[in-house]
C-alpha positions as CSV (number, residue, x, y, z in Angstrom):
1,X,-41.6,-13.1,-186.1
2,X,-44.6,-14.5,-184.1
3,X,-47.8,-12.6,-183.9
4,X,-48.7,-12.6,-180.0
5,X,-52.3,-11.3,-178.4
6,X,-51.9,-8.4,-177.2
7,X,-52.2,-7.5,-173.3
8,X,-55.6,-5.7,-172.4
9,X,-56.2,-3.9,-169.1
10,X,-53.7,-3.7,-166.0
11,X,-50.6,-5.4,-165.0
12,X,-49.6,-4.7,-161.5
13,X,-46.2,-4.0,-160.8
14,X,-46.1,-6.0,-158.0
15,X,-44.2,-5.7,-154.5
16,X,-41.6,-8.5,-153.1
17,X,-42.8,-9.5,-149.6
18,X,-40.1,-9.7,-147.1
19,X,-40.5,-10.7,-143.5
20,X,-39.3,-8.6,-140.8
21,X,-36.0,-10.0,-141.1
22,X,-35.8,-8.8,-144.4
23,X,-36.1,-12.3,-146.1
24,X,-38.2,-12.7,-148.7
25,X,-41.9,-14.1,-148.1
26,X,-43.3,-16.0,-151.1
27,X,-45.6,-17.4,-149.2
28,X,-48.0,-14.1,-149.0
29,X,-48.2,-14.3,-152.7
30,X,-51.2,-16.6,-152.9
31,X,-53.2,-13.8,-150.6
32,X,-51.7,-10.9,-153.0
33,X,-52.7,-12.9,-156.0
34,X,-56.5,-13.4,-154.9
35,X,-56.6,-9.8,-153.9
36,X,-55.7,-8.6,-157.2
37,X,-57.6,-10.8,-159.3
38,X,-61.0,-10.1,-156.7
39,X,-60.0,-5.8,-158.0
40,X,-60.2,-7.1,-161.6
41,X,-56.4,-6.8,-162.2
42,X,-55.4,-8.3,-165.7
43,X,-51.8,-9.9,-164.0
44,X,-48.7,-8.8,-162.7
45,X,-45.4,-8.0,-163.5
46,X,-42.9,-9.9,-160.8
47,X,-39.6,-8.8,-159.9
48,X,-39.3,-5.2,-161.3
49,X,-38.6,-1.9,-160.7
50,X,-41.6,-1.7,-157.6
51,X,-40.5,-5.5,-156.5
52,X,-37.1,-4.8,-156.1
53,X,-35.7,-7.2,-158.3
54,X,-32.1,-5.8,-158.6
55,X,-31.6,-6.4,-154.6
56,X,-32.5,-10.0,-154.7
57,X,-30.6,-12.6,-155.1
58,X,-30.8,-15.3,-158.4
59,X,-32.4,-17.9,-156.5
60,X,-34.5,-15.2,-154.4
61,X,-36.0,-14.0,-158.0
62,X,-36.7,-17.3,-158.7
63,X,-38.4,-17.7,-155.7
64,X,-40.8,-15.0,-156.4
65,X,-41.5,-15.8,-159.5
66,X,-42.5,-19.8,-158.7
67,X,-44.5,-18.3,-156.3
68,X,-46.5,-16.2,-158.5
69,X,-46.7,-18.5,-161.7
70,X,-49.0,-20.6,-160.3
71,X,-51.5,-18.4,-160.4
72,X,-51.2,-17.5,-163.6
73,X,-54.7,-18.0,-165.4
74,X,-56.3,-17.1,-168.8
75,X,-57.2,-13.7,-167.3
76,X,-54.4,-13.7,-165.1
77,X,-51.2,-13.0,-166.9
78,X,-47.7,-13.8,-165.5
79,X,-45.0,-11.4,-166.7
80,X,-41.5,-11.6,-164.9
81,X,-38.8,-9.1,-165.4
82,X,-35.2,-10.9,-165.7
83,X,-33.0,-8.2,-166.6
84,X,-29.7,-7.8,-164.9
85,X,-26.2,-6.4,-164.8
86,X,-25.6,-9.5,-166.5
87,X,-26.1,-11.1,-169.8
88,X,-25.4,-14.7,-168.2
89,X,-27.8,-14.1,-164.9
90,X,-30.5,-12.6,-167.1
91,X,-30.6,-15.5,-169.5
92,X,-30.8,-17.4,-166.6
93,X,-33.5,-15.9,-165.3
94,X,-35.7,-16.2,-168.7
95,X,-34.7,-20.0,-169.2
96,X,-36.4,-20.5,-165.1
97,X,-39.4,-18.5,-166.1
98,X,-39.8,-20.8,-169.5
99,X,-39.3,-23.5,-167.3
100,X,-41.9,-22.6,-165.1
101,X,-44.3,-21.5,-167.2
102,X,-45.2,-18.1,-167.1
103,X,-47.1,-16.0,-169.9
104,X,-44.3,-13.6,-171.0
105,X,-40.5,-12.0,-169.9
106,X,-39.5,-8.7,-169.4
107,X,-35.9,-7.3,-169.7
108,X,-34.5,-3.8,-169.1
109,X,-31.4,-2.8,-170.5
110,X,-28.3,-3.3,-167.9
111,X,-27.8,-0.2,-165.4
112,X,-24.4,-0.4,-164.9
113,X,-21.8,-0.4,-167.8
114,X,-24.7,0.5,-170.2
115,X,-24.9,1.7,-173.6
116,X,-27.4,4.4,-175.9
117,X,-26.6,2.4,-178.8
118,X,-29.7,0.9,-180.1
119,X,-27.9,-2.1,-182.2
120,X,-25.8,-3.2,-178.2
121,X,-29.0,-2.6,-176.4
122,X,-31.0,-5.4,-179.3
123,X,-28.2,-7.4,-179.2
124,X,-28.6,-7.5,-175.8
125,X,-31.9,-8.5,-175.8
126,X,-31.4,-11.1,-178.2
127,X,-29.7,-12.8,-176.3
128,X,-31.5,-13.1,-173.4
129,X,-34.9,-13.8,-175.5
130,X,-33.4,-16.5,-177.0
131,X,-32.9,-18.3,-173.9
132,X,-36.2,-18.2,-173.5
133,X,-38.1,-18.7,-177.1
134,X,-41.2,-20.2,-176.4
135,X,-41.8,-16.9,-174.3
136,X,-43.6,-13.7,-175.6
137,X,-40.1,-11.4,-174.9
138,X,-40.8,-7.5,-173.7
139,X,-38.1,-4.7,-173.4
140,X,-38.3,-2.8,-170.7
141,X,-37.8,0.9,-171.1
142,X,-36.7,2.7,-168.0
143,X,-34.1,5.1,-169.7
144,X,-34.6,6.9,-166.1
145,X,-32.8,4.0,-164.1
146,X,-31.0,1.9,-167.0
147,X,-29.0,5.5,-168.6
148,X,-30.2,3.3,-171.7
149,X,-31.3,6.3,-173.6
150,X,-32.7,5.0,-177.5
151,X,-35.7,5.4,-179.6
152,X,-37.4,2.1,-178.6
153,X,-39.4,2.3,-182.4
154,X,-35.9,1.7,-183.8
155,X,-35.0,-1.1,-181.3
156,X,-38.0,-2.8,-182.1
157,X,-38.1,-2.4,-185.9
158,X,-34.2,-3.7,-185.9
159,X,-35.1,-6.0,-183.3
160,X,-37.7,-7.8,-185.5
161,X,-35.6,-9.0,-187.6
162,X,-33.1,-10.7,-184.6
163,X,-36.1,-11.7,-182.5
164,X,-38.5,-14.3,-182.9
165,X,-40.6,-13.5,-179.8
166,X,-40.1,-10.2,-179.9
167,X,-43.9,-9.1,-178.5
168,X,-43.5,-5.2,-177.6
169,X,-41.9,-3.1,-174.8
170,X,-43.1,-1.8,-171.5
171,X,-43.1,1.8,-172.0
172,X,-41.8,3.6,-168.5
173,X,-41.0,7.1,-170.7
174,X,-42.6,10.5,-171.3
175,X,-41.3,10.7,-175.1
176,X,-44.5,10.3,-177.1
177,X,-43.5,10.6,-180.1
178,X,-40.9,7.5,-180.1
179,X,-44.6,5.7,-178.1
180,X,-46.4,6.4,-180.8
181,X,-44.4,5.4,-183.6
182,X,-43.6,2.1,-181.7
183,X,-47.8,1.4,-181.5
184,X,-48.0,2.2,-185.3
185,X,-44.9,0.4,-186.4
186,X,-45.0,-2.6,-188.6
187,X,-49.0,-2.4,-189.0
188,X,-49.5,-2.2,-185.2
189,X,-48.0,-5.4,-184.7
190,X,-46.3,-4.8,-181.5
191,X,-47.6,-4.5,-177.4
192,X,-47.0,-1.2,-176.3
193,X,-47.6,-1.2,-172.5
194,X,-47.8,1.9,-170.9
195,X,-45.4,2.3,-167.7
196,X,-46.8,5.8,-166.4
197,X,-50.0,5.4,-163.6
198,X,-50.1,9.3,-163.6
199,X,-50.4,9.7,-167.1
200,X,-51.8,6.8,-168.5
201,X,-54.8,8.8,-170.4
202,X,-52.0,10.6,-172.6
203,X,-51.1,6.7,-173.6
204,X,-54.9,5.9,-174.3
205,X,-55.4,8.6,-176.4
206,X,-51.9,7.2,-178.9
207,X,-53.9,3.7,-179.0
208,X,-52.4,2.2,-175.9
209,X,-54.7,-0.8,-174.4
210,X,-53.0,-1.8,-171.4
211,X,-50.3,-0.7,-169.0
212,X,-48.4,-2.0,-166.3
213,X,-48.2,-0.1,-162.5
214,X,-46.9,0.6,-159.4
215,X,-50.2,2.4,-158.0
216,X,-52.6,-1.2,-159.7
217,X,-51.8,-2.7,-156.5
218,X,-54.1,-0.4,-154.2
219,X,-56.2,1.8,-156.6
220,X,-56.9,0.0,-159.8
221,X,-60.6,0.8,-159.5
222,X,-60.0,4.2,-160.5
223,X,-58.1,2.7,-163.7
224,X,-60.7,0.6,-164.5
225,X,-63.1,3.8,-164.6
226,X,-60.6,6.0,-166.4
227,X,-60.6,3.7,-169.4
228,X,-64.1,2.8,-169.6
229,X,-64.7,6.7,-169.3
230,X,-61.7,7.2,-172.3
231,X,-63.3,4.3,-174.6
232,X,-67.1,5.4,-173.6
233,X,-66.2,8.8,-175.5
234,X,-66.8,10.5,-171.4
235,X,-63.2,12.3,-171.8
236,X,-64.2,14.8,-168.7
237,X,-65.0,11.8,-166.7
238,X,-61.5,10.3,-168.1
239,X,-59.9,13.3,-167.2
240,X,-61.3,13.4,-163.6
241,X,-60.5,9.8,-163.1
242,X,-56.7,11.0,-163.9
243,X,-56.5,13.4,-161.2
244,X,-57.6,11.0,-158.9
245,X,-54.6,9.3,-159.6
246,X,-52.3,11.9,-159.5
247,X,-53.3,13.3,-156.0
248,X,-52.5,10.1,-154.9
249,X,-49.0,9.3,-157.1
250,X,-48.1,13.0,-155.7
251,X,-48.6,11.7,-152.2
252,X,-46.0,8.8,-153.0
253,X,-43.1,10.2,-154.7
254,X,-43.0,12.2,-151.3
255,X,-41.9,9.5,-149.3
256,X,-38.5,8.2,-150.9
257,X,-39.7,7.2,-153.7
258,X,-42.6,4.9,-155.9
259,X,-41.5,1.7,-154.3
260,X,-41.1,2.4,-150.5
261,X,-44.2,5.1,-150.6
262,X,-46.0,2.5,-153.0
263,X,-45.4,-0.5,-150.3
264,X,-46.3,1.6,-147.2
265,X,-49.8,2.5,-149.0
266,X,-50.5,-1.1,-149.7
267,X,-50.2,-2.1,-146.3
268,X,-52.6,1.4,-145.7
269,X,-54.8,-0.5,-148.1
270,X,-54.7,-3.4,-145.6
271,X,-51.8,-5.7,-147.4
272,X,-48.5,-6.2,-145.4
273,X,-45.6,-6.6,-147.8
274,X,-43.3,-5.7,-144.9
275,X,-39.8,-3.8,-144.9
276,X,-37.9,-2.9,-148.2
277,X,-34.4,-3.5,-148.5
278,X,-31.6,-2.1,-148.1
279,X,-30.0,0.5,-150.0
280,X,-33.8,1.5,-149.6
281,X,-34.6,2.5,-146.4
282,X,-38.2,2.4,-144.8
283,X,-40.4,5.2,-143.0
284,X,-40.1,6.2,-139.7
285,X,-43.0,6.5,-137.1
286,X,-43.3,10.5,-137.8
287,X,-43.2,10.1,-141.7
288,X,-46.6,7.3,-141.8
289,X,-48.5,9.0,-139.2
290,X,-47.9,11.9,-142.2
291,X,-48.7,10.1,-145.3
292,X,-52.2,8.9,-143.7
293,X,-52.6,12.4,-143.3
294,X,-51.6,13.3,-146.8
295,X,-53.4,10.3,-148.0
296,X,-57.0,11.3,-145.6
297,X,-56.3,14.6,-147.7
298,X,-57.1,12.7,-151.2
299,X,-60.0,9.8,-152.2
300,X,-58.1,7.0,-151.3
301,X,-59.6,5.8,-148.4
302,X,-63.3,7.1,-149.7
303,X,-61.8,4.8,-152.9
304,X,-60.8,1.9,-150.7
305,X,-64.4,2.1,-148.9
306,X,-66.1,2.0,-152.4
307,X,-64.0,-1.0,-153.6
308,X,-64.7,-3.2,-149.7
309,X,-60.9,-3.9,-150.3
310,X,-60.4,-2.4,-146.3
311,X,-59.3,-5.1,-143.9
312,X,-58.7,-7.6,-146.7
């Protein structure tokens, strides 16, 4: 197996732009890129749950993922999500972002016609990695949305042994336990990112030293603060910074759900991404005019002042 770096701070979970028409629009990317990397974010990850990746098209993910690979940097990572309903589009997907040259792949287990058995769900992933093996290769755990429900420590011990590139799994899960045998496994060899904004200080506190978001893309100042509180031994501070976050995740998850309440606070924030698509469907006049309520009730726009990200 190789021995990657590991991934230190935050990965946003970025948004796919669409235009009005509901096509996709790459070419807001560079604007997104340069706004995260101005809010000290550590890269993103493209095509995901919060960018919609399962209602795009193949070449539409590719799209999105050319667009953001050129701004991949040293302190800028590029990590794009290829998994699929299927084994042949997902491989794909992972020999493109070789191709183009981006830092790492993600893959969830399939959603439809799934399985709970560890050795299908590895095989699966072999697969896939394989088609991209110059590539750091992370599993995706979303047991939530996939029905995928394993011990990830056992996928990734068995999986070590199938996979070369085999770096560590993005860990979108409340089970702790399997987290923290997965970041002690094998000597600590493997990248446990943590998948949870609202809970990330439980995560810091098992070893965990970064994570990947939905909520990076408008608040990651109060991130940033929460684990320089957690590693600066300030645990009240840590703690505070926490419920900063999950006023403003409550907020959210009440309108539809993390992507299209995620996407309507970004443009709050002052970045467009326009419309999500459809089966998703987008808020109505009555429903912002009450989440800037909701929001005014919170520190997000006292948050937004702090950080000068208004207007940009």
């Amino acid at each position: 197996m190789i021995n990657y770096p590991k991934i230190n701070g935050l990965i946003a979970a970025v948004f796919t732009p669409f235009h009005p028409d509901g096509s996709i629009n790459p070419a807001l990317v560079s604007t997104y890129a340069d706004r995260l990397k101005r809010q000290g974010v550590a890269g993103v990850f493209v095509n995901g749950s919060s960018g919609e990746g399962m209602l795009l098209s193949v070449e539409e993910r590719k799209a999105m993922a050319e667009a953001w690979a050129v701004h991949g940097t040293a302190d800028f990572k590029i990590i794009v999500h290829v998994g699929s309903t299927s084994v042949q589009i997902s491989k794909e997907l992972a020999a493109h972002s070789q191709q183009i040259g981006v830092d790492a792949v993600g893959c969830m287990a399939p959603c439809f016609l799934t399985s709970s058995d560890v050795d299908v769900i590895v095989d699966y992933c072999q697969q896939v990695a394989s088609a991209a093996p110059e590539l750091p290769f992370y599993y995706y755990h979303l047991p939530v949305a996939t029905g995928a429900h394993i011990k990830v420590n056992q996928l990734l011990e068995r999986g070590s042994k199938r996979i070369p590139n085999l770096a560590g799994v993005k860990f979108t899960y409340t089970d702790f336990m399997d987290m923290h045998q997965c970041l002690a496994l094998q000597g600590g060899r493997f990248d446990v990112l943590h998948g949870h904004d609202e809970i990330l200080i439980n995560g810091l506190v098992l070893g965990v030293q970064g994570a990947i978001g939905t909520t990076f893309n408008f608040i990651p100042e109060v991130y940033h603060k929460l684990m320089e509180a957690y590693q600066d031994g300030d645990f009240a501070a840590a703690r505070a910074y926490q419920m900063q976050s999950i006023d403003i995740v409550t907020v959210m998850l009440r309108y539809v759900n993390a992507v299209v309440g995620g996407k309507a606070i970004l443009k709050l924030a002052g970045l467009d991404c326009g419309p999500c698509r459809t089966p998703l469907r987008n808020l109505t006049s009555a429903e912002w005019q009450q989440l800037e309520q909701d929001l005014q009730k919170t520190d997000f726009f006292e948050l937004l002042t702090e950080s000068r990200l208004v207007g940009l």
